[in-house]
C-alpha positions in Angstrom: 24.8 4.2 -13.5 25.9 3.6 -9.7 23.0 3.8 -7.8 24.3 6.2 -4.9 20.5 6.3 -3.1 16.9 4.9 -3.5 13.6 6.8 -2.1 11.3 4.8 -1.8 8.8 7.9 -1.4 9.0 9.0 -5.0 7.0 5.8 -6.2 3.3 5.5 -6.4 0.7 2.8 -6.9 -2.4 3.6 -9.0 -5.4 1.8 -10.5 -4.8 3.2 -14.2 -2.4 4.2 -16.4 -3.1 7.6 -16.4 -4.1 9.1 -13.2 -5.1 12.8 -12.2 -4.3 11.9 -8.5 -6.8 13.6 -7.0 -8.8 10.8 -5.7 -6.7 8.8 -2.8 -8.5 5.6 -3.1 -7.4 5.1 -6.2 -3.6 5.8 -5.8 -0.6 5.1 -2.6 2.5 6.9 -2.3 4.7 4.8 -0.3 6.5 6.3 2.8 9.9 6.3 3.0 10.2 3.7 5.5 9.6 1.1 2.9 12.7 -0.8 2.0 13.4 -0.2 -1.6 17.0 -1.7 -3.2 17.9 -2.0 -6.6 20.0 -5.5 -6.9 20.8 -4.7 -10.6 20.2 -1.2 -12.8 17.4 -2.4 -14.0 14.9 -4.0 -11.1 14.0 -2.2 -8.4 13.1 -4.4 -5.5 10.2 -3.0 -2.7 9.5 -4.8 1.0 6.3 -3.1 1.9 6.3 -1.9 5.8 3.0 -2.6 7.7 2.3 0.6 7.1 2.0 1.0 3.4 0.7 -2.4 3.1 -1.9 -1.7 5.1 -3.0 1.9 3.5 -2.4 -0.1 0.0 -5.1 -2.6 1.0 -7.3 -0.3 2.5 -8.4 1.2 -0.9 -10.5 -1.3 -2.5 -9.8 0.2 -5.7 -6.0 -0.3 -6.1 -3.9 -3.0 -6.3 -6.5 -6.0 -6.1 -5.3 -7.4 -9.9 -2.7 -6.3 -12.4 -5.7 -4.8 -14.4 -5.4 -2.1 -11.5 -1.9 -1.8 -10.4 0.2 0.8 -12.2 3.5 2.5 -11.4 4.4 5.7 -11.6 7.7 7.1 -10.0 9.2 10.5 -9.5 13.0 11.5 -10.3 13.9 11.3 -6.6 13.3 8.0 -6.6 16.8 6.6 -7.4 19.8 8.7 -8.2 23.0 7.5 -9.2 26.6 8.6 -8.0 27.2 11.2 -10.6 24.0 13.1 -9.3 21.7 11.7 -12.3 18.8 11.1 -11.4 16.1 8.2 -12.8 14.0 9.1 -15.6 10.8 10.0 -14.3 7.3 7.8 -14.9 4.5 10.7 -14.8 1.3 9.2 -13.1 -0.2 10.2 -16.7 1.6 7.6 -17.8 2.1 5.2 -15.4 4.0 1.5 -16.0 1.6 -1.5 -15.8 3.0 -4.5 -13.8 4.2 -7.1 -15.2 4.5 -9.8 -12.4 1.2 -9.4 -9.9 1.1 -12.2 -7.4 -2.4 -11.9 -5.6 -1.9 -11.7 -1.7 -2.6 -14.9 0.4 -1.8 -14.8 3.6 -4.8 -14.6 6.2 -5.6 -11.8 8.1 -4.2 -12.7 11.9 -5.8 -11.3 15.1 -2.6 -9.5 16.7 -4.3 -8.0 20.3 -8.0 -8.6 21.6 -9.4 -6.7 24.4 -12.6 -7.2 26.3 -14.3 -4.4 26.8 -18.0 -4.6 28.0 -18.6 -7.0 24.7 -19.4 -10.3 24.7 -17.6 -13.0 22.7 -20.4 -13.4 20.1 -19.4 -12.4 17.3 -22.1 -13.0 14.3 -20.6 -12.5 10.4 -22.5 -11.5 8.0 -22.0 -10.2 4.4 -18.2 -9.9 5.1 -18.9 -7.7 8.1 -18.4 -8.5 11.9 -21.2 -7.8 14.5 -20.1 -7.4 18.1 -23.3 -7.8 20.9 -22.9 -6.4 24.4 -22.9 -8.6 27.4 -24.9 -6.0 29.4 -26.2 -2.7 29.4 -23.8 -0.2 30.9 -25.1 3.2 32.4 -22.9 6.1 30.4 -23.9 8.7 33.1 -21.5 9.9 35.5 
C-alpha cells in the first residue's frame, strides 16, 4: 500500500490490553500535532510534541513500563493512496509494545518567577514546599 496520509490522532496509549476508555488516566489519545511517519509499510514512527508528552506523563498509570503501555489505533490513522484505510486495533484489543525505552532525561526548569516567595524551597516525599518571604495583606 502507498501510504497517501498519517493521523496521528487515531492512535491511543493505554495501560492494558483491553480497555473500556472511560477512565482518562489510564489511556492518551495523541493530538494531531504529533509527528507520525511511516518510513516503511510496516513501522510507524511517532515524535511526541510537548504536549502529548506531557499529558502522557501526567497519568501515573500509563506508560511507566511495557507491562502498561498498549496500542490501540483507529482506521483514520493511516490510509493509503487507493483510499484503504489501516486495519483498525480496537482498544479491546490493544497491541503490547514491543521496544519500551524508560524516559531519562531530567525534568529542566524552563521560566521562574518571584512572586512574594522566598527561594527556600524544602523537598520532601517527592513534593516541593514553597515558604513566603513575608506576609502580604490580600485586602484592597
Amino acid at each position: 500500500m502507498l501510504i497517501y496520509y498519517t493521523l496521528a490522532s487515531g492512535i491511543t496509549l493505554q495501560n492494558s490490553q483491553s480497555q473500556d476508555l472511560t477512565n482518562s488516566s489510564f489511556f492518551y489519545t495523541l493530538a494531531s500535532s504529533t509527528n507520525l511517519t511511516m518510513p516503511t509499510n510496516l513501522v510507524l514512527v511517532l515524535k511526541l510534541n510537548n504536549s502529548d508528552l506531557n499529558e502522557i506523563k501526567s497519568r501515573s498509570r500509563l506508560s511507566t513500563s511495557p507491562n502498561d503501555t498498549f496500542l490501540s489505533l483507529s482506521e483514520i490513522t493511516v490510509r493509503g493512496t487507493s483510499g484503504n484505510s489501516i486495519v483498525p486495533i480496537p482498544s479491546t484489543n490493544a497491541m503490547a509494545v514491543s521496544n519500551y525505552v524508560q524516559d531519562e532525561t531530567p525534568p529542566q526548569l524552563k521560566q521562574h518567577r518571584k512572586c512574594g516567595i522566598s527561594s527556600k524551597i524544602s523537598h520532601l516525599n517527592g513534593r516541593l514546599y514553597f515558604q513566603k518571604d513575608d506576609m502580604e495583606s490580600t485586602s484592597s
